[in-house]
VMD Tcl script that draws the C-alpha trace (Angstrom):
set ca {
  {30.40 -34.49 17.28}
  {28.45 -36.85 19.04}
  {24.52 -37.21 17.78}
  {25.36 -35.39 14.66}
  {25.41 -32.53 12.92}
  {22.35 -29.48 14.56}
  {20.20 -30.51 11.18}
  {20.23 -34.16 12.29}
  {20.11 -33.27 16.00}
  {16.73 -31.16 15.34}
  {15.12 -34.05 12.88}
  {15.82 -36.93 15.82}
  {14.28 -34.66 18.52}
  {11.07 -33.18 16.50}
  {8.08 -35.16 15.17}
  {7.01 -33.15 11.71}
  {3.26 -34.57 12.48}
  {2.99 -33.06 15.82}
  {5.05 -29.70 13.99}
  {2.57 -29.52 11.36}
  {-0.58 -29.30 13.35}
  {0.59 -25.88 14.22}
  {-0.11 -24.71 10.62}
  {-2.37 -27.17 9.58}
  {-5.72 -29.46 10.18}
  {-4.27 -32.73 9.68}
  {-6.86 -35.57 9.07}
  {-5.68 -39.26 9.38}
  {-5.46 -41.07 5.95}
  {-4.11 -44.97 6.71}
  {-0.75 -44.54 8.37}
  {-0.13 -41.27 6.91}
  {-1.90 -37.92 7.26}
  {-3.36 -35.38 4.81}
  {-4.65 -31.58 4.83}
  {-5.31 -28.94 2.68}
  {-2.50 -27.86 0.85}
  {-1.29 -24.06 2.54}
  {0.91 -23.68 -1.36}
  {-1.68 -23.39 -4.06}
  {-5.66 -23.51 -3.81}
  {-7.44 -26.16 -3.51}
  {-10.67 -28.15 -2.30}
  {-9.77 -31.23 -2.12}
  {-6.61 -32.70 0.20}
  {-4.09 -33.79 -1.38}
  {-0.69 -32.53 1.04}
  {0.31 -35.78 2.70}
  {2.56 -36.19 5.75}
  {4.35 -39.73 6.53}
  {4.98 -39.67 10.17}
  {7.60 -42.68 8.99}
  {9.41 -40.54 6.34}
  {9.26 -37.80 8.56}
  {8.41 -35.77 5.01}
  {5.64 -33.65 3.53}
  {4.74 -34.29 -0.21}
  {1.56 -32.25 -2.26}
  {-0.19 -33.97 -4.87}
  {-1.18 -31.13 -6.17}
  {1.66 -28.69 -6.72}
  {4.37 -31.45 -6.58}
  {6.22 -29.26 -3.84}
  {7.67 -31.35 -0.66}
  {10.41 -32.03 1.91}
  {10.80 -31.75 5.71}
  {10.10 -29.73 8.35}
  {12.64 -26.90 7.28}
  {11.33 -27.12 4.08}
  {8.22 -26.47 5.03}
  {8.77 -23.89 7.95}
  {11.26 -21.59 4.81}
  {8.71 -21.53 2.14}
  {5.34 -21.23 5.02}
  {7.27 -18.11 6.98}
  {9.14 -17.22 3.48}
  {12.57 -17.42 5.57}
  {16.14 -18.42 4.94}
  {17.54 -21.49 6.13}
  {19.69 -20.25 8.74}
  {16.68 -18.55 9.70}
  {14.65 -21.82 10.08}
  {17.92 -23.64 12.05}
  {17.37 -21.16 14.47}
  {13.67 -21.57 14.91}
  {13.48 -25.58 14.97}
  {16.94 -25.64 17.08}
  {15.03 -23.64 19.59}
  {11.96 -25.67 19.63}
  {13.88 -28.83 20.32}
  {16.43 -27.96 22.68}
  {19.54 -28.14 20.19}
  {22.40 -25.88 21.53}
  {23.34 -23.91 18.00}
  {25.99 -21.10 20.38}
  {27.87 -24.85 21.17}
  {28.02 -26.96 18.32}
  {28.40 -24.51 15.96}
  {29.56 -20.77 17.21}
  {30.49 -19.86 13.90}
  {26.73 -19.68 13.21}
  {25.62 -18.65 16.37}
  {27.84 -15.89 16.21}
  {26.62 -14.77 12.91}
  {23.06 -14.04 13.96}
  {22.26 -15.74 16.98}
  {24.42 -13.25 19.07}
  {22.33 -9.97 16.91}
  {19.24 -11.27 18.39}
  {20.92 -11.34 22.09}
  {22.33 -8.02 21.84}
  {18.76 -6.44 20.15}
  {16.98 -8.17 23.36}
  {19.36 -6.96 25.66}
  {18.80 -3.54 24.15}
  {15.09 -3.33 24.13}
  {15.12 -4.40 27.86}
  {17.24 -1.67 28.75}
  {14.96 0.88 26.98}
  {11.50 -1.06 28.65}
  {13.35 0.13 32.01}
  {14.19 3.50 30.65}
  {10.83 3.78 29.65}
  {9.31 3.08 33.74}
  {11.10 5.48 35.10}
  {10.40 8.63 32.33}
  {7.79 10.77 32.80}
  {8.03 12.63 29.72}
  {8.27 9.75 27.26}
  {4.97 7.92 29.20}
  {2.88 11.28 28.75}
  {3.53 11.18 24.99}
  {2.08 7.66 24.84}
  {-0.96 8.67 27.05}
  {-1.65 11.51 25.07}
  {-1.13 9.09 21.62}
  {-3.99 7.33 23.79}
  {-1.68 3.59 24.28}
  {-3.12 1.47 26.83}
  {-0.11 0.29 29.48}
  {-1.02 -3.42 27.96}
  {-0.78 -2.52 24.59}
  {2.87 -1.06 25.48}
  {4.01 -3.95 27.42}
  {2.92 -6.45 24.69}
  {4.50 -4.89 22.02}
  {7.65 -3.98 23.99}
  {7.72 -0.52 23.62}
  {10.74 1.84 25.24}
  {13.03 4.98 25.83}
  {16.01 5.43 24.28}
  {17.73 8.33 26.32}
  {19.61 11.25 25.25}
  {23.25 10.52 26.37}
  {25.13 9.25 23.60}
  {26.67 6.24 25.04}
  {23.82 5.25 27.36}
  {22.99 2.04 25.67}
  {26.47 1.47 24.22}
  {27.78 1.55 27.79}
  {25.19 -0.37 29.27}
  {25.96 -3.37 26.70}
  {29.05 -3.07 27.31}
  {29.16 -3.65 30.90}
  {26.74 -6.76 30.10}
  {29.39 -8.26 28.33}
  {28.59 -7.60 24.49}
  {31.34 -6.39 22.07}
  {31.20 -2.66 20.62}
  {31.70 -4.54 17.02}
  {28.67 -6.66 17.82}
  {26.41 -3.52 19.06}
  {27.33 -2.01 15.69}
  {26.90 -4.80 13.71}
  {23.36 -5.06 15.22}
  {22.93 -1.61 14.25}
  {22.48 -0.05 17.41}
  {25.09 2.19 17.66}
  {27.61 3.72 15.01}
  {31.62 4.77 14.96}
  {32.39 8.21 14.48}
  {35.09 9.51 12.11}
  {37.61 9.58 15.57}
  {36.55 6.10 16.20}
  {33.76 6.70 19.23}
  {31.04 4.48 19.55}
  {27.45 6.45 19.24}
  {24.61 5.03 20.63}
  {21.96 5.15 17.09}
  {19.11 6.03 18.92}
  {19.11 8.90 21.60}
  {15.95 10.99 22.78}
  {13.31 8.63 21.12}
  {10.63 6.37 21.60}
  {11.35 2.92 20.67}
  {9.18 0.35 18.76}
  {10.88 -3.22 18.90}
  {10.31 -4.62 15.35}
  {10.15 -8.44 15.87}
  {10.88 -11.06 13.06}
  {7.93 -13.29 12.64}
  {8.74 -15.82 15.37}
  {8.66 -12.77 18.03}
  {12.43 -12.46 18.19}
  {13.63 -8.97 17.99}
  {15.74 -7.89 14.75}
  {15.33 -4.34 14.98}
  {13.85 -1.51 15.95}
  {11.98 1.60 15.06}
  {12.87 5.44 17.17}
  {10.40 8.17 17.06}
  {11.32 11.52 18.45}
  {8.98 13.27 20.70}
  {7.24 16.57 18.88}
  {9.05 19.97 19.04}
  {12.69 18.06 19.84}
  {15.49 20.13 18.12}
  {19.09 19.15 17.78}
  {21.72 21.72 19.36}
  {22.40 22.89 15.76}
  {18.63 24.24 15.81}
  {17.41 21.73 12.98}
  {14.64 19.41 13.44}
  {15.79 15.66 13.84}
  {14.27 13.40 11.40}
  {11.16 12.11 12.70}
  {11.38 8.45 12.57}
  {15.27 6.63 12.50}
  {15.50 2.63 11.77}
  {17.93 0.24 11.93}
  {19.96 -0.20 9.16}
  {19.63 -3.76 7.58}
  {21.61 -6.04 9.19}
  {22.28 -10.03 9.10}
  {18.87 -10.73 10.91}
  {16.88 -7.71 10.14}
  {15.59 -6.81 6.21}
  {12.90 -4.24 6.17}
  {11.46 -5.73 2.78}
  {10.77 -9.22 4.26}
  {9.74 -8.25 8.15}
  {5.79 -7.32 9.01}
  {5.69 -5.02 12.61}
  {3.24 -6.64 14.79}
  {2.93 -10.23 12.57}
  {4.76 -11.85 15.22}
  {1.57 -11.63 17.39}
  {-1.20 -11.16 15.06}
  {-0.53 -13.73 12.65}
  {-3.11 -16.00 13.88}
  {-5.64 -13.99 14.12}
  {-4.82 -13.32 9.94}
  {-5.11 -16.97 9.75}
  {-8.30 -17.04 11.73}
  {-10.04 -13.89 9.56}
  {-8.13 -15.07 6.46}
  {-7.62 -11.16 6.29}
  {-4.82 -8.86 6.60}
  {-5.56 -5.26 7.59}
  {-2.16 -3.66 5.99}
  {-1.57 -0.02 7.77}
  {1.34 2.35 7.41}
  {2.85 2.88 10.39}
  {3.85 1.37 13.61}
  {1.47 3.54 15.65}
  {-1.36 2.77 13.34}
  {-0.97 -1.14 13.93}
  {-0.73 -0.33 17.59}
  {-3.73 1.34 18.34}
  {-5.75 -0.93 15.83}
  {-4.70 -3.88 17.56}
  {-5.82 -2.16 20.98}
  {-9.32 -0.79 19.30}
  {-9.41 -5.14 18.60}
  {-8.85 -5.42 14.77}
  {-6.19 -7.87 15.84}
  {-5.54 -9.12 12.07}
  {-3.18 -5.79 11.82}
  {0.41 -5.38 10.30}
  {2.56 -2.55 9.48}
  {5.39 -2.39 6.62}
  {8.89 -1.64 9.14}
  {9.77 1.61 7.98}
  {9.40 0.58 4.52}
  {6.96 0.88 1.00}
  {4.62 -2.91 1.18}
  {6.84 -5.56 -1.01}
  {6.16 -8.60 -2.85}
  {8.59 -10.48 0.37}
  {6.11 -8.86 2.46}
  {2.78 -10.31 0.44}
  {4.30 -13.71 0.11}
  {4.59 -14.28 3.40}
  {1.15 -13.15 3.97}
  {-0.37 -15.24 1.52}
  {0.66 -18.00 3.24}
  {-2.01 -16.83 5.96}
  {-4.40 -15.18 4.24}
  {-6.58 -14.68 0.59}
  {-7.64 -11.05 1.35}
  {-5.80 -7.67 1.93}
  {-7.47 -4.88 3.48}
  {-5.39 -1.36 2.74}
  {-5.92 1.85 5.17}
  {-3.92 4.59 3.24}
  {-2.54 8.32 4.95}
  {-5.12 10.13 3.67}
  {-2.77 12.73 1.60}
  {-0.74 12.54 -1.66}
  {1.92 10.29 -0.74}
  {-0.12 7.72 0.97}
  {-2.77 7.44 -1.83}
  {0.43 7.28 -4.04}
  {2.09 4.48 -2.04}
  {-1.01 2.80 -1.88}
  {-2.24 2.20 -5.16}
  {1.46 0.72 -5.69}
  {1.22 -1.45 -3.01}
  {-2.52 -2.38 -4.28}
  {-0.93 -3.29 -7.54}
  {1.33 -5.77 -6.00}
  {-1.27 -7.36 -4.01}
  {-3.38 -8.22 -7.25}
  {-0.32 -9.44 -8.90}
  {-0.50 -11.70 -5.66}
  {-4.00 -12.66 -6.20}
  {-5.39 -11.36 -3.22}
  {-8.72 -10.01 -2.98}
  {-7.91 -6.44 -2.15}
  {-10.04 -3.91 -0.40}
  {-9.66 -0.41 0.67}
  {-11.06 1.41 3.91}
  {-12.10 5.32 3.56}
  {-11.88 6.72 7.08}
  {-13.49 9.79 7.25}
  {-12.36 13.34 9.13}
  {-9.14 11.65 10.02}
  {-5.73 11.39 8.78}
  {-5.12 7.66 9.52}
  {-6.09 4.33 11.66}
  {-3.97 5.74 14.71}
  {-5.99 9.17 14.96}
  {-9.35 6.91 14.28}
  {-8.83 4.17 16.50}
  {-7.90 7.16 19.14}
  {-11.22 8.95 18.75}
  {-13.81 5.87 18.48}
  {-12.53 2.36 18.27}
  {-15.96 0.88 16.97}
  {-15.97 3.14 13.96}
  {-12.74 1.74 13.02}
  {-14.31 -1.74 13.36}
  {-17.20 -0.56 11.31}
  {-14.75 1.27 8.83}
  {-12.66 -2.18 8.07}
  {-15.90 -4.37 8.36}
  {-17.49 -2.11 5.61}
  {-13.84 -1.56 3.53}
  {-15.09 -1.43 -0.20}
  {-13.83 -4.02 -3.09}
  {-10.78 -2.11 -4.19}
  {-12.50 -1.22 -7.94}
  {-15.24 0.09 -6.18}
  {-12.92 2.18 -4.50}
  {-10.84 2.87 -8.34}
  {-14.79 3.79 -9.51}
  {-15.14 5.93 -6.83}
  {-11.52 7.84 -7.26}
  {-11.42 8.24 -10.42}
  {-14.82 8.27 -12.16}
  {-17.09 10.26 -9.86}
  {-18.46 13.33 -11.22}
  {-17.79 12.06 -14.93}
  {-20.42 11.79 -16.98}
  {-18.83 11.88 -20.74}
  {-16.00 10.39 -21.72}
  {-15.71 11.18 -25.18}
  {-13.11 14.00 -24.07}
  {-9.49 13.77 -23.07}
  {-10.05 13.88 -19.15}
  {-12.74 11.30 -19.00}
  {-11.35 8.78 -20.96}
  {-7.77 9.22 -19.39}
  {-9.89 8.45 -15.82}
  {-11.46 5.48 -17.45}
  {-7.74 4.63 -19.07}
  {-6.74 4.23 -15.65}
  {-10.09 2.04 -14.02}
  {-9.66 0.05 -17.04}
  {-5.90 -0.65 -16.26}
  {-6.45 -1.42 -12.49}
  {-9.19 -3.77 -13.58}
  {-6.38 -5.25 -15.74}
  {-4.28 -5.80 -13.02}
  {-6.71 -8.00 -11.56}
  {-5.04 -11.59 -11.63}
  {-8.54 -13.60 -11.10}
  {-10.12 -13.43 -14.99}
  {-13.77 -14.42 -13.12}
  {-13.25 -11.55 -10.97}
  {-11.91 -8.94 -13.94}
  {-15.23 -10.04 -15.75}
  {-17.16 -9.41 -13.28}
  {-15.68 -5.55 -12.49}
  {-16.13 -4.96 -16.32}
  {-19.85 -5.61 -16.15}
  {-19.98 -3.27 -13.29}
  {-18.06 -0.75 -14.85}
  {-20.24 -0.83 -17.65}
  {-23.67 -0.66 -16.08}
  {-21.80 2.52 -14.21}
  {-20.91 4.59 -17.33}
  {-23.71 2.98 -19.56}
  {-20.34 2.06 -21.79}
  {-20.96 -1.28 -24.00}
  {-18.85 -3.97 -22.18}
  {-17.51 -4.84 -25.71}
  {-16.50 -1.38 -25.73}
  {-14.51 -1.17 -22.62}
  {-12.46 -4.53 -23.18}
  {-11.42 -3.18 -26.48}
  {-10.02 -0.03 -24.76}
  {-8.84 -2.19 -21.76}
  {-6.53 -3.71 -24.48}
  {-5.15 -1.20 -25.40}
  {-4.54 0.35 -22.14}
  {-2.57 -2.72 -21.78}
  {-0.53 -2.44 -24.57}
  {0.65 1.36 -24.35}
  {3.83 2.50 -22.43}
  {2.81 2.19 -18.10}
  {2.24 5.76 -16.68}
  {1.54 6.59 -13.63}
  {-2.64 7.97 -13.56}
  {-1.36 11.54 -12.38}
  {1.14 11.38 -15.23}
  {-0.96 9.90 -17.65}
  {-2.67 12.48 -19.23}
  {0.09 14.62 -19.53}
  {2.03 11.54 -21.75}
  {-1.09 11.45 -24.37}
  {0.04 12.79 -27.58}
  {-1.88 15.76 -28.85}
  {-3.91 13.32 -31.25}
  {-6.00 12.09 -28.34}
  {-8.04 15.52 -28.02}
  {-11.55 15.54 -28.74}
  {-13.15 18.06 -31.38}
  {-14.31 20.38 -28.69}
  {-10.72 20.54 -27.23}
  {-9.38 21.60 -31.15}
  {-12.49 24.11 -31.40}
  {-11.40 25.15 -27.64}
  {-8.24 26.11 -29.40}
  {-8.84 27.61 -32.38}
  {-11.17 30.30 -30.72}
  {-8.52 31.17 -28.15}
  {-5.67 31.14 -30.74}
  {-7.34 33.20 -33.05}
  {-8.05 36.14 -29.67}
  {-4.50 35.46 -28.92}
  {-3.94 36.88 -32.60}
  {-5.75 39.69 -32.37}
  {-4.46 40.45 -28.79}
  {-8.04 40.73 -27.35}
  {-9.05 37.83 -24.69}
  {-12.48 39.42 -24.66}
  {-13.42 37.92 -27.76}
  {-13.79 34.43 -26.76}
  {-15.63 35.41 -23.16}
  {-18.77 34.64 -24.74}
  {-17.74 30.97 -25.59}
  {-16.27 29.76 -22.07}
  {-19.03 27.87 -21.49}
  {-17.98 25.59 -24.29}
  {-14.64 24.96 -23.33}
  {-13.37 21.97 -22.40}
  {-11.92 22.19 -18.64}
  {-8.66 22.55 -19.23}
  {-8.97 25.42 -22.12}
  {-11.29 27.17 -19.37}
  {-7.99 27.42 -17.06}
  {-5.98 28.56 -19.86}
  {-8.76 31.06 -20.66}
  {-8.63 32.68 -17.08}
  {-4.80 32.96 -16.96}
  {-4.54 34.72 -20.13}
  {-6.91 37.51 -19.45}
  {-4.67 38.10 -17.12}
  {-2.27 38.40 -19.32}
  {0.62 35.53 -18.15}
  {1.59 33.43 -20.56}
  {2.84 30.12 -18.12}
  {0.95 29.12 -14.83}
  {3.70 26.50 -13.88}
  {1.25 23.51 -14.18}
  {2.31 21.12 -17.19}
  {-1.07 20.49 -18.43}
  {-2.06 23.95 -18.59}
  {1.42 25.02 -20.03}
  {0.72 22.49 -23.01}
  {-2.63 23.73 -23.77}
  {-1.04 27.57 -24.18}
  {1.61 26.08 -25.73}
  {-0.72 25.08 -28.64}
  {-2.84 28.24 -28.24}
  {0.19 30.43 -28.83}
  {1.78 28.21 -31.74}
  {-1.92 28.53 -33.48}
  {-1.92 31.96 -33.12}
  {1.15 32.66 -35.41}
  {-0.30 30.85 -37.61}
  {-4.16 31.81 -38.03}
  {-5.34 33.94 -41.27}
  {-8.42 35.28 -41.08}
  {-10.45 32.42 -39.79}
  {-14.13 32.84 -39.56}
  {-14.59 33.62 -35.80}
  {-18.11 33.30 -35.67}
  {-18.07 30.32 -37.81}
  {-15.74 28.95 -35.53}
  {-18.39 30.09 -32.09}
  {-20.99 28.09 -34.05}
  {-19.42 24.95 -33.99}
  {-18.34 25.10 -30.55}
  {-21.69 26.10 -29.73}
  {-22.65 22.76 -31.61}
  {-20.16 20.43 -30.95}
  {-20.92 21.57 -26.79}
  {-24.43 20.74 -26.91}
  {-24.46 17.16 -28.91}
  {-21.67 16.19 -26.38}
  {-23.99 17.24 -23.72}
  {-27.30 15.14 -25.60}
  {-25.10 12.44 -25.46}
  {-24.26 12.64 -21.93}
  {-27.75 12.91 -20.97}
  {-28.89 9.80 -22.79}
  {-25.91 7.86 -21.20}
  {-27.03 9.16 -17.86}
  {-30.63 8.04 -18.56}
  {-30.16 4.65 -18.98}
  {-27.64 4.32 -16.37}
  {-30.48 5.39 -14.01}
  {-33.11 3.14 -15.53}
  {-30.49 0.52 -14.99}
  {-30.55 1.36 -10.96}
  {-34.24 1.90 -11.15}
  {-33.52 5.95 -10.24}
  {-36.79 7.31 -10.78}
  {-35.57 10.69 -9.82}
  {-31.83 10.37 -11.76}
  {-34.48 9.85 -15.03}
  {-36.59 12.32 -14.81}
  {-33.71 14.94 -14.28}
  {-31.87 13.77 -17.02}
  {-34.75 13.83 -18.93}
  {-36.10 17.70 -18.16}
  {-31.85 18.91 -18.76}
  {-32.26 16.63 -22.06}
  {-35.62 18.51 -23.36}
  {-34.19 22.29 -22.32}
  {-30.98 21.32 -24.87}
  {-31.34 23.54 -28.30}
  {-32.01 21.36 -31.50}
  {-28.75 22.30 -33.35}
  {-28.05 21.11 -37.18}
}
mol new
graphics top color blue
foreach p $ca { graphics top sphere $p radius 0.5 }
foreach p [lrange $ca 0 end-1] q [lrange $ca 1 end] { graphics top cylinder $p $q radius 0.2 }
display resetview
């Protein structure tokens, strides 16, 4: 083949220095070049570039090569990935010196362009479809930036339409676009739905998102699923592809920030409210693919989370892997609204304020898990401070985890000592999830007034007479107070497993209790209650003396004075 192979073709024809200044500031050292190396951290330069080598070398994390080299492990791609990007920046014809390739994945992108300009012109002309968008408040630039279009309801519309424009039916399905049916018909994928384009990080397209329009039904009556994605394909992997990176990648690279959202329509309307340094995982939970390729832009994270179980649940995982990627993570709280779409949709400068003000994420850990709790001596404080003390442990910066245990201990007036002793040995017990985690303690872990808690209620569970413990409620640990208030009802299971356990005990207690002293028993309850509480209050003082909170003192101190003196 004359010139060469397409490797050697694309090396002749590109200059790595002038390739380079894309990603990097490159500074002129003798007849080479140097920058900052974009692969490990560092102050100093010490990535070279030899404009004669045509070759990259760091002196720092001994990592080098050429430009494909560098463009696979910058943009975390494959190499036949990185052919494709550097043979279309130089001119070098992949589809004729090597169709085999081109036909692998160069023909998916074709037929996936071809498709989301059909659905851009569906889109013009469909009333309904451009009403849901205004009402979802998307500005006509915003939707012809980001390519957005109308898949419509025939089932071979699209199928047809490629077809006729000279692409296989094998190659539409192998592109995921449409699907054969048990009696071999061809089925367009998408029908009835809005379509996002989902773009690999160059701004080709690889796949694409459909969202039905509210209140659809299929003729069967059922509700369609909400959102449909392509399936994975040779060109399109959901746990390596960002929606929207393609475009907002340099402004990441600008704010060395990352605003990580949900959803598609969350990244869209943040980029239109102007926090342009927005992704979105593509129909997918955040990955570790997905975080390497954005540390190569950027040294902070900034999570917005669907504020209900599931999203708080997804994010904290995703939060996890970010620290394990030694970002510094922080977390936005929007307020009266479900997510960035709805916020950015009713006031686009609180959304700027929200991300500008997002909170260190063990601020936010502090905040979710520790307000309200002012003893931790029982089981449901120190499982909250279990799990603070094993986010903080997930911290991969050791100047940073020292720092958020000196926080956490001014906040709960805990010695630091203290906490890192507990911190290792959060580390070193079985991983539970924090909703799960209490419920995995053994029964060993409950504090005095939980066993007292028990006692009193398994010895009214002997006599058959709730009443009797009525007058010791207010001793109870939480929990024991929900089992007390579903047994005067008289169930015996509430369907909760923490609650079950505690009745569980009660009830095993009560077949065995002989004649304990019940009002022995209300004594020490009585006792144990009130020196938990003195040592509350003392905690709580010099937590406030430690913020200067005049007021925070003298309350503590008037609740500390009005406690009995028990022996």
């Amino acid at each position: 083949m004359p010139g060469g192979t397409p490797v050697e073709l694309i090396k002749e024809r590109l200059d790595i220095v002038d390739f380079l200044r894309g990603y990097l500031i490159l500074q002129p050292a003798g007849k080479n070049f140097k920058a900052i190396c974009p692969f490990h951290k560092e102050r100093t330069p010490s990535f070279m570039v030899s404009p004669d080598r045509q070759s990259w070398h760091c002196f720092g994390c001994a990592l080098g090569g050429d430009a494909f080299a560098f463009l696979m492990r910058y943009e975390n791609i494959e190499f036949g990935e990185a052919l494709r990007v550097l043979a279309e920046k130089t001119g070098v014809e992949l589809k004729r010196l090597n169709p085999t390739e081109y036909k692998l994945s160069g023909a998916l992108y074709d037929v996936n362009t071809a498709a989301k300009d059909f659905w851009k012109k569906e889109l013009s002309t469909n009333a309904v479809a451009k009403k849901y968008l205004e009402e979802r408040k998307l500005a006509p630039n915003t939707i012809e930036h980001f390519e957005i279009g109308w898949a419509p309801p025939g089932p071979e519309s699209l199928t047809l339409h490629l077809i006729k424009a000279g692409y296989s039916s094998e190659e539409i399905i192998q592109a995921g676009l449409a699907f054969r049916t048990d009696r071999g018909m061809v089925i367009d994928r998408f029908r009835s739905r809005v379509m996002f384009p989902i773009h690999n990080h160059f701004g080709k397209v690889a796949g694409f998102t459909g969202r039905i329009l509210p209140g659809a039904v299929l003729s069967s009556g059922e509700e369609p699923a909400k959102y449909v994605n392509t399936p994975e394909t040779p060109i399109f992997q959901k746990s390596k592809l960002l929606y929207g990176f393609w475009t907002t990648k340099n402004s990441i690279r600008e704010a060395k920030s990352a605003f990580i959202v949900e959803g598609q329509m969350d990244c869209l309307m943040s980029w239109q409210a102007g926090v342009t340094n927005v992704v979105a995982s593509s129909g997918t939970a955040l990955t570790g693919e997905h975080l390497k390729t954005l540390r190569r832009v950027a040294e902070e994270v900034v999570f917005s989370f669907d504020n209900d179980e599931a999203g708080w649940a997804a994010g904290e995982r995703a939060i996890d892997l970010a620290q394990v990627e030694d970002f510094h993570v922080k977390v936005v709280t929007l307020e009266g609204v479900k997510d960035p779409a709805e916020a950015a949709a009713a006031d686009p400068e609180k959304l700027h304020a929200a991300v500008k003000n997002s909170q260190p994420v063990a601020m936010f850990y502090f905040e979710k898990y520790l307000k309200g709790v002012s003893d931790f001596s029982d089981r449901e404080g120190l499982m909250r401070l279990r799990a603070v003390l094993r986010k903080i442990g997930n911290i991969a910066s050791a100047v940073h985890r020292d720092f958020w245990f000196k926080e956490l201990s001014r906040r709960t007036a805990i010695e630091e000592r203290v906490l890192r002793e507990e911190a290792e040995k959060v580390a070193s017990a079985p991983l539970n999830t924090p909703a799960k985690e209490e419920e995995a303690q053994p029964r060993q872990v409950r504090s005095r007034l939980e066993l007292l808690s028990e006692q009193i209620l398994a010895f009214a569970a002997a006599k058959g007479d709730f009443s009797l413990a009525e007058n010791c409620v207010e001793f109870f640990s939480p929990l024991y107070r929900r089992g007390f208030e579903l047994l005067k009802t008289g169930k015996k299971t509430s369907g909760d497993p923490e609650v079950d356990s505690v009745l569980d005990g009660i009830f095993f207690r009560a077949e065995a209790t002989s004649g304990e002293d019940f009002e022995s028993l209300k004594g020490e309850i009585r006792k144990e209650f009130f020196k938990r509480r003195r040592e509350a209050l003392i905690r709580a003082v010099r937590l406030a003396e430690s913020r200067g909170d005049e007021k925070g003192i003298e309350s503590a101190l008037k609740e500390l004075q009005e406690i009995p003196n028990i022996s």
